[in-house]
Each structure stands twice: as structure tokens, then as C-alpha cells.
N, C-alpha and C positions, 0 to 999 in steps of 0.2 A: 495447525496450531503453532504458534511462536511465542516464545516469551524472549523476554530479555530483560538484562539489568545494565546498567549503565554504570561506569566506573568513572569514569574521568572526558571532559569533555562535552558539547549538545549532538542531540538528532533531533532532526526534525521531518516530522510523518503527515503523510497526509494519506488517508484512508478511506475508503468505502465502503460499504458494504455489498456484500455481493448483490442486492434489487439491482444495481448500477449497471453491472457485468453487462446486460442486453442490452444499453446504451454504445456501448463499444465495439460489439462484431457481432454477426451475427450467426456463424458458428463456431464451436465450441474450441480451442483452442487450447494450447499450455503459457503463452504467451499473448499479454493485453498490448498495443501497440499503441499507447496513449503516452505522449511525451506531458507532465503538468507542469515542466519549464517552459513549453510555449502552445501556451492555449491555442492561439490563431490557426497554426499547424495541422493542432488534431481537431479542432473545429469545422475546420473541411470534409477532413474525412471522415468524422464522425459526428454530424451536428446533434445528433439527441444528447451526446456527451454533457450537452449545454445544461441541462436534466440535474446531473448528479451534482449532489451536496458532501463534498471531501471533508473529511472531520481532520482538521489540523493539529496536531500535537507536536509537543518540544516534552523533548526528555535530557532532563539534567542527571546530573554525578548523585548516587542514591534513589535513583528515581526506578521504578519497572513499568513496563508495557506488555499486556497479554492484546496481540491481535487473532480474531479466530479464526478457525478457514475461511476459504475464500474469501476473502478480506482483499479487494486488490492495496497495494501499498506502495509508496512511492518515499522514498528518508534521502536526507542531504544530511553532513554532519560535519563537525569543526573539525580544524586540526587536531591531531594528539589524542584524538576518539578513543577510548579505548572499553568495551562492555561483552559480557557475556550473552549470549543467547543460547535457544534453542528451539528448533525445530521440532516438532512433531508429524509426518507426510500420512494424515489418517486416507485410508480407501474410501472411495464413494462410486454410489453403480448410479448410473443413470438410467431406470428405468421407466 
């Protein structure tokens, strides 16, 4: 889980939801290997990738974002950023 607030400055998110995750590798990993600054790239190497639907967001100064686990997530942000978050690292068993 993560929240965040944003102080001063944008982010900007682009988000999935974990359905997507098997679009990407196909085992299980801590690390998603999808670059979403150059489609072409990871479109080779992943073409079901083609599949997921990223939910874009811009977070302004006053603004929050709750992303929830596995959420993969990908943020670019302006100069002078400045915002609080916070992480939460919940367990999960794969059984």
C-alpha cells in the first residue's frame, strides 16, 4: 500500500492493476522489467503487454494518491517536487 500527498510541484502515474502483472513475465519476480518511456522496446519483449490498460494520473500541490498493492506503477515528476508518502510492505503467501 502507498499513500502520498504532494506538496509542491506535479507527478505524474501511470498505473495498473495487478490482472496486467501476467502480461509482463511469466514468473514471479520483485522486479517488472517494462520500460512505459519506450513502448517499442518492451513490446518485443513482452507483446501481450499490448493487453494492459495504464490508468494515467497527474497529482498536483494539495492533491493525495492511495495506490494499492500490487499496483505496478511507473511516476515522472517536475522540478522542485516535493511530497510526503508512505509505504506500507503487507505479506502475502502464494498458495
Amino acid at each position: 500500500m502507498y499513500l502520498l500527498e504532494q506538496q509542491k510541484g506535479l507527478r505524474h502515474y501511470a498505473k495498473s492493476d495487478p490482472f496486467f502483472l501476467h502480461f509482463v513475465f511469466a514468473d514471479p519476480i520483485s522486479w517488472i522489467s517494462v520500460d512505459p518511456l519506450d513502448p517499442s522496446s518492451t513490446l518485443r519483449r513482452h507483446p501481450e503487454f499490448s493487453r494492459a490498460n495504464p490508468v494515467r494520473v497527474r497529482v498536483g500541490a494539495g492533491d493525495a494518491l492511495y495506490l494499492p498493492s500490487l499496483w505496478f506503477h511507473h511516476l515522472t515528476q517536475s522540478h522542485g517536487c516535493v511530497a510526503v508518502n508512505f509505504w506500507y510492505d503487507m505479506q502475502f503467501e502464494a498458495r
